[in-house]
N, C-alpha and C positions, 0 to 999 in steps of 0.2 A: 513350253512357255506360251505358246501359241493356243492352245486350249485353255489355259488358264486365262490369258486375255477375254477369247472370248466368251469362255462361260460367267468370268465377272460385269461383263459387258452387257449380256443379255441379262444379268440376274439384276443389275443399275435399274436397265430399262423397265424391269417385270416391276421393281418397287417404285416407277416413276421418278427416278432421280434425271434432273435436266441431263441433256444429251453430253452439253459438253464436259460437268458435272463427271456424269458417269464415262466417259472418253480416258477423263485424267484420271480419275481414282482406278479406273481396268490396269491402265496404263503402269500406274504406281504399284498395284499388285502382285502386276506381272511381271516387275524388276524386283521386288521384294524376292517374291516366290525365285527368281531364278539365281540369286544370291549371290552372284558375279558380277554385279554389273552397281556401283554405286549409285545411293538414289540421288546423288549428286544431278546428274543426267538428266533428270525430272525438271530444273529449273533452267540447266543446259539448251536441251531441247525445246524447251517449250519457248524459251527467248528465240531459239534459232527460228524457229517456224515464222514469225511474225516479224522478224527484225529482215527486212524486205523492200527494197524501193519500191516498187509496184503497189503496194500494199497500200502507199499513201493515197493514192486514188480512190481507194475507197470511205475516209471519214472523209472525201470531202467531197464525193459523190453524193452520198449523204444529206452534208450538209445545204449540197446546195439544192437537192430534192425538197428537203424541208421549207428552206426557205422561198422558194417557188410555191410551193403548197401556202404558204401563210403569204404571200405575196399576191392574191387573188388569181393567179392564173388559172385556178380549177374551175371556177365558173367563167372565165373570160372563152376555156376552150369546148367548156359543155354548149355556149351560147352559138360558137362558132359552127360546131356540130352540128348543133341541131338548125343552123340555118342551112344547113347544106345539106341532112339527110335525114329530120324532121317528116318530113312529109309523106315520107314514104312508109307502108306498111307496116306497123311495131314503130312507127319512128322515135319514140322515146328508146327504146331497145337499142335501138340501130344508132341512138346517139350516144349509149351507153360504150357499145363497142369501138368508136369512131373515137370518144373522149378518150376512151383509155389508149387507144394507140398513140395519140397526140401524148397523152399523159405518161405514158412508156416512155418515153425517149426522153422524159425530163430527168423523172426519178429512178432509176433503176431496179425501182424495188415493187415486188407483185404485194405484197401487204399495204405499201402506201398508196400503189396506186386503187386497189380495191378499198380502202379507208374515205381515202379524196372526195375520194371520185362517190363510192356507196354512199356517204352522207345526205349528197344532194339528191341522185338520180335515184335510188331505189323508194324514197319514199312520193317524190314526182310518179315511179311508173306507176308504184300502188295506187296513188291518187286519180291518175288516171282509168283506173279500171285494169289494169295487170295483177296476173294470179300472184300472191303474193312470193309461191316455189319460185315462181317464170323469173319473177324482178332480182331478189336472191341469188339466182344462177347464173342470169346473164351478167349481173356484176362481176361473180365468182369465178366466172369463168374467164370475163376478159380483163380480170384485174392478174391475170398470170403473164399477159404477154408484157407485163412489168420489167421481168427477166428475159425476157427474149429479144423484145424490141431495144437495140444497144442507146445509148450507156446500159449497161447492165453488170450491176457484183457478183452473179454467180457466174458470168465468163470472165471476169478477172480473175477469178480466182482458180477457174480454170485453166486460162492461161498460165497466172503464177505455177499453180500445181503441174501442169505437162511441158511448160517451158514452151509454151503455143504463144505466138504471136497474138498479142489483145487487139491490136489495130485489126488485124486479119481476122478474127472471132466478132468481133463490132462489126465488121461489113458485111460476115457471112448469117448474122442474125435479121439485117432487115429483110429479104425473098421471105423465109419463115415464118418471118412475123407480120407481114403483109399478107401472107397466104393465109393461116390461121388465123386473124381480122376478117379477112375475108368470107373466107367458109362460116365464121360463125356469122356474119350477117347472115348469110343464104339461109342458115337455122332460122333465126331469129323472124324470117320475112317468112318461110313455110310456116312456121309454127304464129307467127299473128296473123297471118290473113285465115289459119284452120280457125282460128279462137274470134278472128276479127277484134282485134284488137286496133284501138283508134289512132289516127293519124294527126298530127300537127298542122299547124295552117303553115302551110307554103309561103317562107318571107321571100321577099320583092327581090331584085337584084340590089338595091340600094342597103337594103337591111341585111344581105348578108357579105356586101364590101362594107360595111360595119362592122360586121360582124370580125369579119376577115384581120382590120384595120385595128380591134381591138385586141384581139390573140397572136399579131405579127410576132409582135416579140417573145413571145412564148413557142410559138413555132419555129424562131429563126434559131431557137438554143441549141437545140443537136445536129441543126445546118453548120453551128460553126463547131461543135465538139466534134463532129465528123471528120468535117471538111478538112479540122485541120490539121486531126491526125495524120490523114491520109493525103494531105496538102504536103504534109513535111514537117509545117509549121510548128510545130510541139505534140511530143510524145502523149499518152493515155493518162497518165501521171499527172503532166501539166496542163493537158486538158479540165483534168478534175477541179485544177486550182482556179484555173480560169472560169469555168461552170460558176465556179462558187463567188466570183467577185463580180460576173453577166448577171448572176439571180439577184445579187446585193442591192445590183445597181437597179437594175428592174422593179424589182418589189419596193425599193427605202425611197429613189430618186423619181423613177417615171410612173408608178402606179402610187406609189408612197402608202400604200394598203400594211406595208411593214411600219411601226413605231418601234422606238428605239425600246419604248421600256419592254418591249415583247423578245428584244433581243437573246436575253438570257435563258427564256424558256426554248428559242429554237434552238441554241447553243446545250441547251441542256438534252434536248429529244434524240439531237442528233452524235451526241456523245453517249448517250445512254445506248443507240442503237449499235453504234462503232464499238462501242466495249462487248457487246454479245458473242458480235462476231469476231472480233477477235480473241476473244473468250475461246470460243469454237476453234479459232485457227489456229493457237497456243496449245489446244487438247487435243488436236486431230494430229498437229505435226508431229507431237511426242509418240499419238497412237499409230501413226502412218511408220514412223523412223522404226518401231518395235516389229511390224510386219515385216518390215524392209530384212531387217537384221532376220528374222526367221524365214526369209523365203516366199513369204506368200506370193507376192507379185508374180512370179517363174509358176507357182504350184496354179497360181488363177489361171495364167498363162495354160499351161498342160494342160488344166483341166478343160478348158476353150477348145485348145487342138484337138485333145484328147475326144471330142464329141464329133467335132468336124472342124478341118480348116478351109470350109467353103465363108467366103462373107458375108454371103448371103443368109446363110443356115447363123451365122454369128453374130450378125447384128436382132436375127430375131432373138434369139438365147438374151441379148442383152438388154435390148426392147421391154419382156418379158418379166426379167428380173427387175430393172431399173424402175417400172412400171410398180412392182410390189418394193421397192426398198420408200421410194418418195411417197408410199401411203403410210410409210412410219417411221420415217426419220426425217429433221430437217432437211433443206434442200443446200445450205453449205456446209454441212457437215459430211451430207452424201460425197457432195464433189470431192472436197480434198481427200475423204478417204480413198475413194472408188475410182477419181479420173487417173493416178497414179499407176494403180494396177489394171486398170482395164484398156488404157491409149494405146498401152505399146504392145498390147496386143491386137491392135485394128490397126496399130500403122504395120504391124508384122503381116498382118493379112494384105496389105496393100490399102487399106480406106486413109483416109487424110484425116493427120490428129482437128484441122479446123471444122471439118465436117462431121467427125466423132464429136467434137465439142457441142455443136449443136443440136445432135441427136440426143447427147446425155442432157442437157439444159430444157430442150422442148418436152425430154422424159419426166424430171423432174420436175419442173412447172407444172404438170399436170397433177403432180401429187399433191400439187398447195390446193387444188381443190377436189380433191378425192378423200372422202373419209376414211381410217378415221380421227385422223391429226391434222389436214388440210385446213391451214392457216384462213385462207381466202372464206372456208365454209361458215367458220365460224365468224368472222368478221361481217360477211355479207347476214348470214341468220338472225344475229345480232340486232344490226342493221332493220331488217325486214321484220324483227318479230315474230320469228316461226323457228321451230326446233331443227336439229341437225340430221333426222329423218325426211324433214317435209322438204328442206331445200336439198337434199340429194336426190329426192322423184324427180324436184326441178332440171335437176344437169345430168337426166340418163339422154334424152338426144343429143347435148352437147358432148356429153364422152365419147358418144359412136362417132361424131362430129371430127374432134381430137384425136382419135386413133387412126381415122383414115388419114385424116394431115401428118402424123409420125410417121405412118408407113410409108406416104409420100417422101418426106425430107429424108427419111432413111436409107431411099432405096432410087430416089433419085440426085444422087452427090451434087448437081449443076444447081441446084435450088439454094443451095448453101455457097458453093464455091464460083458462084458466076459474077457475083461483082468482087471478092478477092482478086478473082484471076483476070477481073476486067484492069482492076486500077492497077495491075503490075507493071 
């Protein structure tokens, strides 16, 4: 049954049938083919997968990313940025990176924050005089820490999927994603001062507590999603609901940049994104339950020991892999399949499921801009006006860039687990 899975799985993907698409019909196959098992189970499973309290955190994650987005926050934090790191070498670059981190923590999503954000700033750097690969990539590349920088959906679903604490996943992604911001400045500043690339004027102090003064409340939003998880004050779930009534308020009342008649289509963007992925999580739960029932997890398992049960030698093996699955499969479909079978065997090795999670998530973020299915490349190419050739010359420094920060977070656990185990 197990072969049949997934040789109908592979053969979906060879004819281009959507992931989740081809998940259920493999799925459906291979309880056909195995003729014991009624296809009853197919609607069974597929509701069980989804039917989830955790889960609601995610449409309204969503939503209230959306509504932030149409809410003018995007340019209110690009303004911010660039008053505070403008100036410096590549500073349009450097405000690209800096936007998206602020921007991460709104939306949880690496598509919307490279969308946002790409609109404004890649055609400002090109205007500026940036290679058009260079504007392209640094988008590309820091519209990933979407997913890392918490609120983030692919650790919720992470969590959901290994039964990991999401509060604990949320705290153990900001070190990472601070670190990777980081480093890709250091790119961004080597590579414009080799090209010489132009600088911004240096605003006053006065212009950028304006600056400051006009992106508070965009900033203060994952101060309090945070805060209050880990306050006590309400769970990730309620956190979501609350996001969503802070952005309301924000965009309709104090910025008032929301109109009511625009209501419907953000209501519509952000249902249309929530049905995908649930889409996805309705066809992976069916396809994860069918592995289950066959053993895979235990044979993944084996076949892990079976190489070596050093975890050192284990996490590179996974590194490796997860590195090639994210260049050609979504990045939610990866997790529920894969965090299932591969946690318990890193918490079997001794690594901690919260810092496996952020190894697989910073893996896969990487694949949203690696060709040749990374979402980010095509969005930012688009964007820039250059083919999906010319913006991957753009992001060979930043890959070498990202590889060292994995092996970093990989192989130093405290990067991930120091503010978890601070707030305990």
């Amino acid at each position: 049954m197990g072969v049949v899975l997934f040789g109908f799985l592979i053969l979906f993907f060879a004819l281009g049938v959507p992931i989740a698409i081809s998940m259920g019909l493999a799925s459906a196959v291979a309880i056909w083919w195995d003729g014991g098992t009624p296809l009853t189970v197919l609607v069974q499973r597929s509701f069980t997968s989804t039917d989830s309290f955790p889960l609601m955190s995610i449409p309204f994650f969503i939503l209230a990313g959306v509504l932030m987005e149409y809410g003018g926050i995007s340019k209110r934090l690009v303004a911010f940025a660039n008053a505070l790191t403008g100036h410096f070498s590549g500073g349009l670059a450097i405000v690209t990176v800096v936007t998206s981190m602020f921007f991460a923590a709104i939306s949880g999503s690496s598509a919307a924050t490279t969308a946002a954000l790409g609109s404004i700033l890649i055609p400002a750097m090109i205007a500026r005089g940036y290679h058009k690969n260079f504007s392209g990539a640094v988008q590309s590349v820091s519209g990933e820490l979407g997913v890392i920088i918490p609120p983030s959906i692919p650790l919720i679903l992470y969590g959901i999927s290994t039964e990991t604490s999401i509060g604990d996943l949320f705290m153990a992604g900001l070190i990472p994603g601070i670190l990777i911001g980081l480093s890709l400045i250091m790119t961004v500043v080597i590579i414009a001062r080799k090209r010489k690339y132009a600088k911004e004027t240096r605003k006053s102090g006065k212009e950028l507590w304006q600056a400051f003064k006009e992106s508070f409340l965009a900033l203060l939003m994952p101060v309090i999603i945070l805060g209050g998880i880990y306050g006590g004050y309400f769970t990730a779930t309620e956190a979501a609901g609350i996001a969503v009534l802070y952005a309301f308020i924000v965009g309709v009342v104090i910025y008032r940049e929301i109109k009511l008649k625009q209501l419907l289509g953000i209501l519509t963007s952000s249902v249309v994104t929530t049905s995908a992925i649930m889409f996805i999580l309705a066809s992976a739960g069916l396809f994860g339950w069918i592995l289950t029932r066959e053993g895979v997890p235990q044979d993944v398992a084996n076949f892990f020991i079976g190489i070596s049960d050093n975890p050192i030698v284990f996490l590179l093996l996974v590194n490796l892999f997860l590195l090639l699955v994210g260049m050609f499969m979504e990045t939610n479909a990866s997790i529920i399949i894969l965090a299932p079978l591969l946690a318990p065997v890193a918490v079997q090795l001794g690594i901690d499921p919260v810092h496996f999670g952020i190894i697989m998530i910073v893996n896969l973020a990487l694949g949203m801009c690696t060709p040749p299915l990374g979402i980010n490349l095509f969005i930012s190419s688009q964007l820039a006006k250059i083919n999906l050739l010319q913006i991957t010359r753009g992001m060979l420094p930043f890959y070498v860039t990202l590889l060292i920060t994995l092996l970093l977070i990989s192989y130093i656990p405290q990067l991930s687990m120091f503010v978890p185990n601070l707030l305990k």
